[in-house]
KEKEMI-593718 format. One record per atom (N, C-alpha, C): residue in three letters; x, y, z. Coordinates in pm, whole numbers, padded with zeros to 5 digits, always signed. Layout:
alaXYZ;...
END
This chain:
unk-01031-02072+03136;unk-01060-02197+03067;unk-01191-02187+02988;unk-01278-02106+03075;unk-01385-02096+02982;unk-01372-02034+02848;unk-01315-01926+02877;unk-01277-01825+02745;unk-01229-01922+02636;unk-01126-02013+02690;unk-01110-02090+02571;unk-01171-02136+02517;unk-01240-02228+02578;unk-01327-02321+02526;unk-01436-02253+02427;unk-01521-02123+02458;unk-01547-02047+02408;unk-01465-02028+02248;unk-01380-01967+02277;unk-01286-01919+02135;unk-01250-02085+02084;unk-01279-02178+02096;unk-01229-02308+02015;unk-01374-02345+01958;unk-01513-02349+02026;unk-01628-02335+01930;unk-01641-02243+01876;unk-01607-02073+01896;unk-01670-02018+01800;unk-01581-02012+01640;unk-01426-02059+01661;unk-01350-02077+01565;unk-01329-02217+01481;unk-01438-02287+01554;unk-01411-02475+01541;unk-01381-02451+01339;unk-01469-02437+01241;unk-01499-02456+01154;unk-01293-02378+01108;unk-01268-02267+01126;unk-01197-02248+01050;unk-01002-02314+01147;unk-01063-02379+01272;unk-00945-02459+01279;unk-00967-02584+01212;unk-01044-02665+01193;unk-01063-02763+01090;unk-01018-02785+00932;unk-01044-02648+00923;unk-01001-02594+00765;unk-00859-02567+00735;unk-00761-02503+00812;unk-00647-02493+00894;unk-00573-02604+00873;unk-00600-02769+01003;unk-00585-02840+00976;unk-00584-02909+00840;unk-00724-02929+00743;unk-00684-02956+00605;unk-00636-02950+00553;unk-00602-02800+00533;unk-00493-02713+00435;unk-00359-02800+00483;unk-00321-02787+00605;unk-00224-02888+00617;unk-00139-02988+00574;unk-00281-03052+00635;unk-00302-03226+00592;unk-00271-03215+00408;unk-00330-03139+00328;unk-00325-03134+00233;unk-00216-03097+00174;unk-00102-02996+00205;unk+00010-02952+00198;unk+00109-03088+00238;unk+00094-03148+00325;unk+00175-03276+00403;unk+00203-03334+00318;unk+00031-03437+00265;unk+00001-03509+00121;unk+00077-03491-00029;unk+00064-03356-00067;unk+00112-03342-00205;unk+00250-03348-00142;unk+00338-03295-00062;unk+00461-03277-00097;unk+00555-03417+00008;unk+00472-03476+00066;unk+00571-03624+00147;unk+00500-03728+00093;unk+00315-03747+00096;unk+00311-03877+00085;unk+00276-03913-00027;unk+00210-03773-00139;unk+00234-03831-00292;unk+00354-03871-00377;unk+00490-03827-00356;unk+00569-03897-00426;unk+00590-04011-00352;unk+00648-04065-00248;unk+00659-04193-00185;unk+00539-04271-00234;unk+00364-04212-00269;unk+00299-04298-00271;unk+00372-04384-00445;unk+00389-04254-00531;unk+00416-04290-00644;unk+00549-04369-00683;unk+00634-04321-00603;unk+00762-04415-00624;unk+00708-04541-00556;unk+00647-04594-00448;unk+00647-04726-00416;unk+00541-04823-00562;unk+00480-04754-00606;unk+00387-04819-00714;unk+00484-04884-00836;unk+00590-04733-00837;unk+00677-04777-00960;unk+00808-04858-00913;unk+00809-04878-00781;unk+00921-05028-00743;unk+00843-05143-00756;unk+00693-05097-00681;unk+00628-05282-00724;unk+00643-05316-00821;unk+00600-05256-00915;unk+00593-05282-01090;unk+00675-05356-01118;unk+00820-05258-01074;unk+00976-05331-01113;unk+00947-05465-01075;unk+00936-05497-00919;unk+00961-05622-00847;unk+00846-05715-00903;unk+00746-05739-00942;unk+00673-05759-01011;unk+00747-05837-01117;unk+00788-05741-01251;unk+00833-05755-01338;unk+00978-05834-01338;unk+01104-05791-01201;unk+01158-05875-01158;unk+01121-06006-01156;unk+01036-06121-01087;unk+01005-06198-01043;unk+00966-06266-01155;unk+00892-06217-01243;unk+00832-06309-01362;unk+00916-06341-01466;unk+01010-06236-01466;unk+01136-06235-01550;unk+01264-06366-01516;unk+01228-06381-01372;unk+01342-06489-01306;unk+01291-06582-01316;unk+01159-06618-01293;unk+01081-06754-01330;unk+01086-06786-01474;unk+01095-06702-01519;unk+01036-06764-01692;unk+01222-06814-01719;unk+01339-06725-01699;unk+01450-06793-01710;unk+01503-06924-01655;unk+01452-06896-01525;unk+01488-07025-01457;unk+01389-07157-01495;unk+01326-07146-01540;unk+01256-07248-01571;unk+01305-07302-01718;unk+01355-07220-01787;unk+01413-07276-01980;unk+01525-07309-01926;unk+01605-07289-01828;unk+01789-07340-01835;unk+01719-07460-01697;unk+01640-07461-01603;unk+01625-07599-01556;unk+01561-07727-01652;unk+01465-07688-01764;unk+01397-07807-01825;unk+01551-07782-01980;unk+01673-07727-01930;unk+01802-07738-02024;unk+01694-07702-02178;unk+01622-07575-02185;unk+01586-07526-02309;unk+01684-07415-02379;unk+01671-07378-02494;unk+01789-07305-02547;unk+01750-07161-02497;unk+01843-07064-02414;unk+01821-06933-02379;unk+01891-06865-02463;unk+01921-06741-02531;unk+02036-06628-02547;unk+02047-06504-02468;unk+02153-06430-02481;unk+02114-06306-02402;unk+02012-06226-02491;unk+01966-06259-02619;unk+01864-06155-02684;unk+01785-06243-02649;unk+01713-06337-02612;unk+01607-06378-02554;unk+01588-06304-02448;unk+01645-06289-02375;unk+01609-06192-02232;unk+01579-06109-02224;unk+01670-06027-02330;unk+01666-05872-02395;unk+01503-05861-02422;unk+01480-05938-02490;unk+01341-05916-02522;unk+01251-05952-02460;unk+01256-06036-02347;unk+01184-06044-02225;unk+01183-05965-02153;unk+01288-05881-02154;unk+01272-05788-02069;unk+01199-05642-02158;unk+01214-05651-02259;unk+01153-05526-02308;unk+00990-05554-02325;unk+00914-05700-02309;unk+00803-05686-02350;unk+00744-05694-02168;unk+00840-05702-02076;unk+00803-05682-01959;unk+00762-05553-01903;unk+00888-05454-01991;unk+00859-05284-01937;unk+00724-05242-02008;unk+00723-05288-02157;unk+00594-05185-02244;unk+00457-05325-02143;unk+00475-05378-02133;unk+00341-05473-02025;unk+00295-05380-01890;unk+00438-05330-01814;unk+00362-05305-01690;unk+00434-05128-01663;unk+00475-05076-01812;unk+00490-04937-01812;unk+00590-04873-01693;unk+00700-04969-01685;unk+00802-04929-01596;unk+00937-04969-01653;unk+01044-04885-01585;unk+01169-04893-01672;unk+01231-05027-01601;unk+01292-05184-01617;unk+01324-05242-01562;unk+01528-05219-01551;unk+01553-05254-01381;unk+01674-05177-01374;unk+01826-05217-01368;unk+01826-05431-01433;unk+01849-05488-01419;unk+01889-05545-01603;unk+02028-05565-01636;unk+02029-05627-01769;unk+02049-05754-01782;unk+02058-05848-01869;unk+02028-05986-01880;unk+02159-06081-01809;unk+02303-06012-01778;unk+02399-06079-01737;unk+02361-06074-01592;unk+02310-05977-01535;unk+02306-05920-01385;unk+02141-06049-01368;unk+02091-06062-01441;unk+01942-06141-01425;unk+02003-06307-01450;unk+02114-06292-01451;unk+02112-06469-01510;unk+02233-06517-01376;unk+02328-06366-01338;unk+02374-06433-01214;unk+02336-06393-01098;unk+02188-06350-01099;unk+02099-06373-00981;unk+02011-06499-00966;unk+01969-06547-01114;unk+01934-06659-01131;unk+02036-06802-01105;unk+02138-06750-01128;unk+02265-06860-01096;unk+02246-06834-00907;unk+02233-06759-00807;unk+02260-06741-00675;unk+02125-06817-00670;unk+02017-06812-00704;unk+01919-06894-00660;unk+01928-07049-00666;unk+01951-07047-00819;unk+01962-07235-00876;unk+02118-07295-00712;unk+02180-07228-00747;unk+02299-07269-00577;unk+02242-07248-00430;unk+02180-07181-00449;unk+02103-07201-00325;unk+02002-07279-00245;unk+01953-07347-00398;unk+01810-07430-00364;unk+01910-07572-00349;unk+01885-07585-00219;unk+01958-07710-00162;unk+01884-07837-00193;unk+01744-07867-00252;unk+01687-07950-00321;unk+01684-08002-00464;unk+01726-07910-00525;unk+01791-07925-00663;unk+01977-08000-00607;unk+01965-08142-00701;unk+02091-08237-00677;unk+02221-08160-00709;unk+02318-08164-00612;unk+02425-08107-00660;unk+02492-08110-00789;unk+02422-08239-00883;unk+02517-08223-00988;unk+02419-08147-01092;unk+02270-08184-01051;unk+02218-08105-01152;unk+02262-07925-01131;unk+02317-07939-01032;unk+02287-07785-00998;unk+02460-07722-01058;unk+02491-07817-01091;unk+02657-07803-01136;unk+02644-07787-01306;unk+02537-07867-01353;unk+02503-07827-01485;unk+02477-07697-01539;unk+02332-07695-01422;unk+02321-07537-01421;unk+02400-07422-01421;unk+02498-07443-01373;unk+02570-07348-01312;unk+02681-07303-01441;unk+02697-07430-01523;unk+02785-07430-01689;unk+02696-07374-01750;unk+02539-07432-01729;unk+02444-07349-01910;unk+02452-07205-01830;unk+02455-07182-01700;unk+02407-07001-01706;unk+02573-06928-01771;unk+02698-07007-01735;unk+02832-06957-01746;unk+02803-06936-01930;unk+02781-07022-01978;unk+02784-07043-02158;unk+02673-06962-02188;unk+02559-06887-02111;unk+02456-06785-02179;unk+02530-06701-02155;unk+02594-06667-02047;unk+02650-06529-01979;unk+02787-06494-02031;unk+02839-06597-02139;unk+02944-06585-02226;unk+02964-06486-02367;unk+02786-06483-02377;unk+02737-06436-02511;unk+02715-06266-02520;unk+02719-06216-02382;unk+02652-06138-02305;unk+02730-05975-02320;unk+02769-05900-02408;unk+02862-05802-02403;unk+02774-05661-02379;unk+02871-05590-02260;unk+02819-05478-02257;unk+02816-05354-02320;unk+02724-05265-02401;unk+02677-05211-02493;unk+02785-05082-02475;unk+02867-05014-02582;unk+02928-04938-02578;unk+02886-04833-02489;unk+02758-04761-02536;unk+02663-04667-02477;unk+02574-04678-02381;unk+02531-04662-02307;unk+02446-04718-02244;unk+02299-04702-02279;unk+02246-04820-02239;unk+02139-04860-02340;unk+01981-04768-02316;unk+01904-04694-02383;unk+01811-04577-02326;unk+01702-04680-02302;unk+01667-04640-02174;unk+01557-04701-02122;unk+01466-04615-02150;unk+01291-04677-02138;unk+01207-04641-02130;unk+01175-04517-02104;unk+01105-04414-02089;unk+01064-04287-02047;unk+00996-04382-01895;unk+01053-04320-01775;unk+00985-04344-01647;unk+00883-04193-01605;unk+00729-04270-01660;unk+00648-04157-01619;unk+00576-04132-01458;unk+00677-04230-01400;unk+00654-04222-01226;unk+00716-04078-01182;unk+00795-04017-01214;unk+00852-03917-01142;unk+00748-03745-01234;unk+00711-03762-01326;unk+00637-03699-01369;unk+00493-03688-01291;unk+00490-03821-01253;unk+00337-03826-01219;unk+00343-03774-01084;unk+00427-03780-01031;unk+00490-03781-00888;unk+00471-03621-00876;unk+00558-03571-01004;unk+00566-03386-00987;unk+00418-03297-00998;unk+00324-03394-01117;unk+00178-03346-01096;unk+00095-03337-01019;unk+00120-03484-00950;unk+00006-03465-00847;unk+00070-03422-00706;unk+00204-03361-00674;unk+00254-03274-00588;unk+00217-03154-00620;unk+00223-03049-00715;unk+00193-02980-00777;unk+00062-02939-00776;unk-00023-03025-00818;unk-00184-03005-00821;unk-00212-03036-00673;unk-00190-03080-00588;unk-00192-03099-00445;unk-00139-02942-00357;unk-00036-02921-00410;unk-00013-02785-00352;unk-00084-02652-00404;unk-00106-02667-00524;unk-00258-02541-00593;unk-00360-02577-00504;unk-00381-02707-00494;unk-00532-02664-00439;unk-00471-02633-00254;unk-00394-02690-00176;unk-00417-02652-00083;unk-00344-02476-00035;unk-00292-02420-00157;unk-00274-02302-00146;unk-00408-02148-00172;unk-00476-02238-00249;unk-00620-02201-00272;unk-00704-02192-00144;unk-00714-02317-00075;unk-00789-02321+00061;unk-00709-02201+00119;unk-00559-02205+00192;unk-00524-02143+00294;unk-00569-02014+00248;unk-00526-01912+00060;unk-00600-01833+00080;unk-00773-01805+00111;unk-00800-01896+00080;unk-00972-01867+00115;unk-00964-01863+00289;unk-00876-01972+00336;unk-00954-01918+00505;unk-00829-01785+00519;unk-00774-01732+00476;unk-00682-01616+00530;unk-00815-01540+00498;unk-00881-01509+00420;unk-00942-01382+00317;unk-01116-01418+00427;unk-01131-01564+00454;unk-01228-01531+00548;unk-01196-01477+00671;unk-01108-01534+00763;unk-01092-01442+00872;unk-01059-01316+00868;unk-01010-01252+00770;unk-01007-01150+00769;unk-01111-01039+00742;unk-01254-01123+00687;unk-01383-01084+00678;unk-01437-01108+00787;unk-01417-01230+00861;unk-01477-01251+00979;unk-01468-01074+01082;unk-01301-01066+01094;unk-01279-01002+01155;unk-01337-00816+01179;unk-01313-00789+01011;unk-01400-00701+00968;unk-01560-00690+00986;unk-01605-00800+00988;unk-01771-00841+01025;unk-01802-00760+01177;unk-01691-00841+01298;unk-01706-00857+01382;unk-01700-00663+01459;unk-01594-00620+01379;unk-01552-00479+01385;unk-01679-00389+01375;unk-01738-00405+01213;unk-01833-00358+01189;unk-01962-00387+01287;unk-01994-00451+01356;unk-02090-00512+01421;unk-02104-00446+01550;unk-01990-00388+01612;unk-01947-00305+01718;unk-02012-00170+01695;unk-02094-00096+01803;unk-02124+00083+01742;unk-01990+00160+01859;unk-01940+00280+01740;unk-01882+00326+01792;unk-01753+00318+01869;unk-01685+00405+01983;unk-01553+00336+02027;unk-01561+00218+02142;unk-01673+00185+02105;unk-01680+00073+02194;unk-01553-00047+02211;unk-01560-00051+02061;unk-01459-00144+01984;unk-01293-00174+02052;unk-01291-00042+02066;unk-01138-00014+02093;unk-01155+00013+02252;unk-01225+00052+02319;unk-01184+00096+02473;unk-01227-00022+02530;unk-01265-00156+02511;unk-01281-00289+02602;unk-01176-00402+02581;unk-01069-00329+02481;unk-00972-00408+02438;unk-00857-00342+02562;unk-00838-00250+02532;unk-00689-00232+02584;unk-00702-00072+02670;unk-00688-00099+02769;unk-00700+00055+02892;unk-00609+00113+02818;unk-00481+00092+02820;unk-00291+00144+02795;unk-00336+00223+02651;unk-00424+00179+02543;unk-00447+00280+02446;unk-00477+00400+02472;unk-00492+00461+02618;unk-00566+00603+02591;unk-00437+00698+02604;unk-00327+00668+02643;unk-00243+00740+02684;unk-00200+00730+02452;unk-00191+00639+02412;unk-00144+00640+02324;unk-00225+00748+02199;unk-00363+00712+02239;unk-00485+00804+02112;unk-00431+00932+02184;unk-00425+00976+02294;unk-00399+01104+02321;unk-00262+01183+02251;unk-00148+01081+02256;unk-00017+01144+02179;unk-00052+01142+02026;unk-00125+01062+01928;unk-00190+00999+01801;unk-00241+01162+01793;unk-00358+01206+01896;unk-00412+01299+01850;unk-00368+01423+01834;unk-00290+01422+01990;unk-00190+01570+02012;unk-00081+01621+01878;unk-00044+01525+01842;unk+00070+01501+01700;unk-00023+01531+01574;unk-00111+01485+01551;unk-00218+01583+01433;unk-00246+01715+01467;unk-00309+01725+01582;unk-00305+01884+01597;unk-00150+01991+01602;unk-00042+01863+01611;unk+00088+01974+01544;unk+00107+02029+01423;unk+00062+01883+01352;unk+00131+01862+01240;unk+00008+02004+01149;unk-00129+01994+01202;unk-00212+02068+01102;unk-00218+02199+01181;unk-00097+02258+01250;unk-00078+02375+01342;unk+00029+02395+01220;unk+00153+02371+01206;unk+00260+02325+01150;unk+00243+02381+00974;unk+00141+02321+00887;unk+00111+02342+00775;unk+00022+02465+00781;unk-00008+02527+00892;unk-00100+02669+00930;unk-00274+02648+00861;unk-00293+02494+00875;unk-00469+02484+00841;unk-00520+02474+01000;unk-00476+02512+01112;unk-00567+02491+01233;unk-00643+02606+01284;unk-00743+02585+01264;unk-00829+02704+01338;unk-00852+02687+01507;unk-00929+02794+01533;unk-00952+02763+01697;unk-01066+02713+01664;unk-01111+02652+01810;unk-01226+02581+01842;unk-01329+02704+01871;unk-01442+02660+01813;unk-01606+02715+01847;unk-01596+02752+01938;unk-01620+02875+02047;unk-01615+02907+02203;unk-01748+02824+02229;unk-01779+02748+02400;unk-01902+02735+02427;unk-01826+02612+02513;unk-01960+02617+02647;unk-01930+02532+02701;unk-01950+02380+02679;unk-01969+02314+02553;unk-02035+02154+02519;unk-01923+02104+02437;unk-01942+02010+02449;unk-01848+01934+02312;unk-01895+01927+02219;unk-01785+01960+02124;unk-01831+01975+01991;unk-01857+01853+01880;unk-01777+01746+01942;unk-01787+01611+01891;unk-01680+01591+01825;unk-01590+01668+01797;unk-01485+01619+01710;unk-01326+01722+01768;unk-01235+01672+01696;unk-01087+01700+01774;unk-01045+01816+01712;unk-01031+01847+01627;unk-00996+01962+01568;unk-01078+02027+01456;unk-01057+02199+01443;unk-01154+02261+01346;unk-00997+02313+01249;unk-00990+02293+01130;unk-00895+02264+00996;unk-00958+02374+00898;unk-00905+02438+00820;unk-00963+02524+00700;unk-00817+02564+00590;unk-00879+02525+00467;unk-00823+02604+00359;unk-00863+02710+00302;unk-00794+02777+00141;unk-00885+02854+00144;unk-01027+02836+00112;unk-01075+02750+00084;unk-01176+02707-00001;unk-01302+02691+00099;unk-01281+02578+00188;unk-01369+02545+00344;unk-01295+02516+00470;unk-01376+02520+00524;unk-01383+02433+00650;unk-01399+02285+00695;unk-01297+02230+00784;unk-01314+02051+00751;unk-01343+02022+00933;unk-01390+01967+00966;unk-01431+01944+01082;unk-01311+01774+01124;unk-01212+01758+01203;unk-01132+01666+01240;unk-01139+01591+01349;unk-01144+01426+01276;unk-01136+01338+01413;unk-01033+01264+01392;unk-00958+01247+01518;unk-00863+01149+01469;unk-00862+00988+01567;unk-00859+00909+01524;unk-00914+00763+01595;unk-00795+00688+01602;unk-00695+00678+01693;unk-00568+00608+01766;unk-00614+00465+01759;unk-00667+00350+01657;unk-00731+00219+01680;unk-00640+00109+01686;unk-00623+00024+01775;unk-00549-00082+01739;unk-00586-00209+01668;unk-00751-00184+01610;unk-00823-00283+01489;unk-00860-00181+01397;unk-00905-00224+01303;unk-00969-00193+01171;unk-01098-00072+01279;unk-01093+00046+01192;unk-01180+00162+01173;unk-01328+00051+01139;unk-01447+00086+01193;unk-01576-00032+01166;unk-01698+00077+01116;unk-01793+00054+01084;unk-01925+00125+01031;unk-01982+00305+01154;unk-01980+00159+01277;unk-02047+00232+01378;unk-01950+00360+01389;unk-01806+00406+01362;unk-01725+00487+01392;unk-01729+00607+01269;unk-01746+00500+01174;unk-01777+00586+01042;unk-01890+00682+01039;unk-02009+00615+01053;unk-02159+00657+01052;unk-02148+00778+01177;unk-02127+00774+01282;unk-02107+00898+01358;unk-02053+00998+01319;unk-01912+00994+01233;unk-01882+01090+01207;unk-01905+01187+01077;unk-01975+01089+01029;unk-02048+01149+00857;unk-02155+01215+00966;unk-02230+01156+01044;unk-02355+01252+01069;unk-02321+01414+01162;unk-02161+01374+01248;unk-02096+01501+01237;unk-02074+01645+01158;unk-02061+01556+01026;unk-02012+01635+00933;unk-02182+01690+00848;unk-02242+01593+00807;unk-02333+01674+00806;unk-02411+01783+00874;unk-02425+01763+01046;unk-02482+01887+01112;unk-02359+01990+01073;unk-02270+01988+01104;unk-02188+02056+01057;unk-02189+02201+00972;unk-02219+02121+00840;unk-02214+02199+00718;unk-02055+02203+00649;unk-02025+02112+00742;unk-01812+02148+00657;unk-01828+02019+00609;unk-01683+02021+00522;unk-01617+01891+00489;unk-01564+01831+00589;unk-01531+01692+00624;unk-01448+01614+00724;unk-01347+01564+00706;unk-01228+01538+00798;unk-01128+01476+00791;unk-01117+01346+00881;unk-01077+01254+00837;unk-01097+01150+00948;unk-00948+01052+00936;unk-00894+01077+01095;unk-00741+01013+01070;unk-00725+00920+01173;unk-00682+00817+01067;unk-00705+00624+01131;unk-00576+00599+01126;unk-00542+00556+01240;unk-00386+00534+01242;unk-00418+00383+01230;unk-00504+00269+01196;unk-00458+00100+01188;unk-00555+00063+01043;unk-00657+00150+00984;unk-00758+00120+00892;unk-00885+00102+00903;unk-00913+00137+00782;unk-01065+00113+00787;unk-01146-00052+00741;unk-01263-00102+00770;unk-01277-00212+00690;unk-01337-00205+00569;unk-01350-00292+00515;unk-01387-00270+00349;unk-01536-00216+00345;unk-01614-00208+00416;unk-01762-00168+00395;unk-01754-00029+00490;unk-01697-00002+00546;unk-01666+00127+00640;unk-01631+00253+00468;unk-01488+00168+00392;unk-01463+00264+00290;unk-01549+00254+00189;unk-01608+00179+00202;unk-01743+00161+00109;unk-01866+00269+00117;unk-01920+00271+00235;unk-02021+00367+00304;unk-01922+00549+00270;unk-01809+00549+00265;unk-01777+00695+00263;unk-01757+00706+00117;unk-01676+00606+00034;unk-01702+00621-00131;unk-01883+00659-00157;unk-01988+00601-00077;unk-02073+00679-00115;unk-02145+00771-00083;unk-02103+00796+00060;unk-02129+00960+00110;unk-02047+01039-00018;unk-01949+01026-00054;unk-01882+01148-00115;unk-01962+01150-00255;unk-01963+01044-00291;unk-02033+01059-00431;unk-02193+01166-00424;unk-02288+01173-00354;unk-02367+01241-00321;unk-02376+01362-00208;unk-02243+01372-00227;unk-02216+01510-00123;unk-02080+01593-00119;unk-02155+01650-00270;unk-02011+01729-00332;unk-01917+01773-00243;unk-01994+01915-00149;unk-01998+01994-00058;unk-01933+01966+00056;unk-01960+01862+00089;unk-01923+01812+00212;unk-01871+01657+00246;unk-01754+01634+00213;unk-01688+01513+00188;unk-01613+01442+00311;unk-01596+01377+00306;unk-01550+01296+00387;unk-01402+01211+00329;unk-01248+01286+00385;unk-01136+01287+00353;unk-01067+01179+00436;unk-01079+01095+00445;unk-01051+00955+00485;unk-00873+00924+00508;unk-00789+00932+00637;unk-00625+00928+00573;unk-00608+00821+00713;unk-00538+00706+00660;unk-00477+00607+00713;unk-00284+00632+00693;unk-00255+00633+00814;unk-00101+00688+00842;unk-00110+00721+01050;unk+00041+00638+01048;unk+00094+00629+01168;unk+00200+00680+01221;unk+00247+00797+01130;unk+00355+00891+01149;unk+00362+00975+01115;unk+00368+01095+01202;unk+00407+01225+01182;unk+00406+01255+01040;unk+00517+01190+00978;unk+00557+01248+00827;unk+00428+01196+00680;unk+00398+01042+00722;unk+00292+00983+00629;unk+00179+01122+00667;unk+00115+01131+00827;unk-00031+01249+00840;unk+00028+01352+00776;unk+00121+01429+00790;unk+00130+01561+00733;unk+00135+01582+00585;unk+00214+01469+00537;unk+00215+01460+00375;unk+00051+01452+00317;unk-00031+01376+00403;unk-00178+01315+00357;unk-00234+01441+00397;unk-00215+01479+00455;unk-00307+01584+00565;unk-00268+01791+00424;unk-00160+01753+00397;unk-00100+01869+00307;unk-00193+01863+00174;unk-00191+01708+00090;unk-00264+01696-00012;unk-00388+01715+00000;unk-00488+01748+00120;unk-00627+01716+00145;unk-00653+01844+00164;unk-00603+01955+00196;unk-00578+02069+00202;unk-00523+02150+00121;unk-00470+02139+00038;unk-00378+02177-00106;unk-00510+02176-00219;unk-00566+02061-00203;unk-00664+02015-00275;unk-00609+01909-00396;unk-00498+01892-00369;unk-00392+01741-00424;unk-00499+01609-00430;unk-00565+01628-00330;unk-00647+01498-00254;unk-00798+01511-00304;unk-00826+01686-00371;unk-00979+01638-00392;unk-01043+01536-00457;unk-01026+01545-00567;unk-01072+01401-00661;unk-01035+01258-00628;unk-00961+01216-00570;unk-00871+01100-00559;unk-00869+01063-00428;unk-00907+01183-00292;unk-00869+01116-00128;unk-00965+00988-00126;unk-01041+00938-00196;unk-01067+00794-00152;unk-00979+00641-00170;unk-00915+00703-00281;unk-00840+00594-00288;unk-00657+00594-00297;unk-00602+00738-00320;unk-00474+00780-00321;unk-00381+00784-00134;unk-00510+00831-00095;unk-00512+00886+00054;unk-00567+00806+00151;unk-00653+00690+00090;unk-00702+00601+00199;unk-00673+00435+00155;unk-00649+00394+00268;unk-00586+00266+00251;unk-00666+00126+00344;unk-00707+00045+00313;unk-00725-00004+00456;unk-00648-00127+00467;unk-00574-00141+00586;unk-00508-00249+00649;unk-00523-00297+00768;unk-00446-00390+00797;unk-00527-00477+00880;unk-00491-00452+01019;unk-00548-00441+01127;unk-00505-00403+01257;unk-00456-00514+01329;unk-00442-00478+01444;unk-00313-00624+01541;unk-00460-00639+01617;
END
């Protein structure tokens, strides 16, 4: 429980952010169009309502109506409140007729009058061969923009917190000296770096670059001794189940310098971005003695990488043809 609690402050800021992105994703794509379609029904209903009053009031004080009176009530209603109204003047006069019959205070006979002047407007009333083009409705437009611009930006955030934790993570890597990194994570890895390593020393047995080891009783610091015709490469190979970090790097450049050879260094999960950074500039100032960097988790990827670096396929280019960095579990 503690641990958790732990891992929920030290991550608070980017579950918050998380959440936003969300919340923000939710927003543009459920509650901005609903927000926008309900704006463009009020309008209507709105525009409804004023439209039924202003009729019902000229056929109760018995004033002269037509159906192009309406027509044009209704068109100076849409360019007024910039909505398409969805209702034409026969359908508005026998909704106005269901009201005038309904209002049980209005006298039955006046309401019998009524009921002839709406029949004699609604006589005049013919429906349009074509159907008649309404307005441009810029609710569903507005609806698609600000869904749209709602989903840019919260696709923007999620990449920014993907691209930070993944710096975080790299930070945290780098911050580690050495295999510290990897042997407090997981016991069950050693059986695995051991097959990782045993399988390079086939594969560079295999292509005939393996030399024997230095006789002497000490360790030499590194896994295998490699040669073309050209030099000698001094080999480590690192079985990691995170990102390759500084502290792992920096040891083995200072390997390679006591040395006097070139190095090979084989990362079966990656390096982090300032790890391949630090060896882009060992190599640049150390013609002689380089540092051959190969990310690959199979037999066939090491031997192909491992052939070009040795061929000399890989001289100019093993920093970036031959090295890759990705992201570890």
């Amino acid at each position: 429980m503690k641990s958790l609690f732990n891992w929920i402050i030290k991550n608070a800021w980017n579950l918050f952010g998380v959440i936003g992105v969300a919340g923000t994703f939710y927003f543009s794509l459920v509650h901005v169009p609903d927000y926008v379609k309900d704006v463009a029904t009020g309008k209507a209903n709105v525009v409804h309502e004023s439209l039924m009053d202003d009729v019902q009031e000229l056929l109760f004080y018995e004033k002269s109506v037509t159906i192009e009176d309406i027509e044009s009530f209704i068109r100076g209603k849409e360019l007024k409140q910039g909505v398409s109204y969805p209702y034409n003047p026969d359908e508005i006069l026998v909704q106005v007729q269901e009201r005038f019959m309904g209002n049980k205070f209005i006298p039955l006979e006046k309401r019998e009058s009524l009921l002839a002047s709406i029949r004699t407007v609604r006589e005049g009333y013919s429906p349009p061969a074509v159907s008649a083009e309404k307005s441009f409705d810029w609710s569903s437009i507005l609806s698609w923009v600000f869904s749209g611009l709602g989903v840019f930006i919260a696709a923007i955030g999620a990449a920014s917190i993907t691209r930070k934790l993944k710096n975080d993570r790299e930070t945290e890597v780098d911050m580690v000296a050495g295999d510290v990194v990897i042997n407090q994570y997981h016991s069950s890895m050693t059986a695995a770096a051991y097959e990782f390593e045993k399988m390079v020393g086939e594969v560079l047995a295999e292509i005939g670059a393996l030399k024997p080891m230095p006789e002497g009783p000490y360790d030499h610091g590194y896994d295998f001794l490699a040669a073309d015709k050209e030099r000698e490469y001094i080999v480590e190979v690192k079985r990691y189940s995170r990102l390759l970090g500084l502290g792992t790097a920096r040891e083995f450049m200072h390997k390679v310098n006591q040395s006097g050879k070139s190095g090979i260094l084989v990362v079966s999960s990656g390096v982090t971005k300032r790890t391949q950074q630090l060896i882009d500039e060992h190599n640049k100032i150390s013609e002689n003695q380089k540092v051959y960097l190969i990310v690959a988790d199979s037999k066939s990827q090491v031997k192909s990488k491992l052939s070009d670096v040795l061929s000399g396929k890989a001289s100019n280019k093993s920093k970036h043809s031959d090295t890759t960095s990705c992201a570890g579990v």
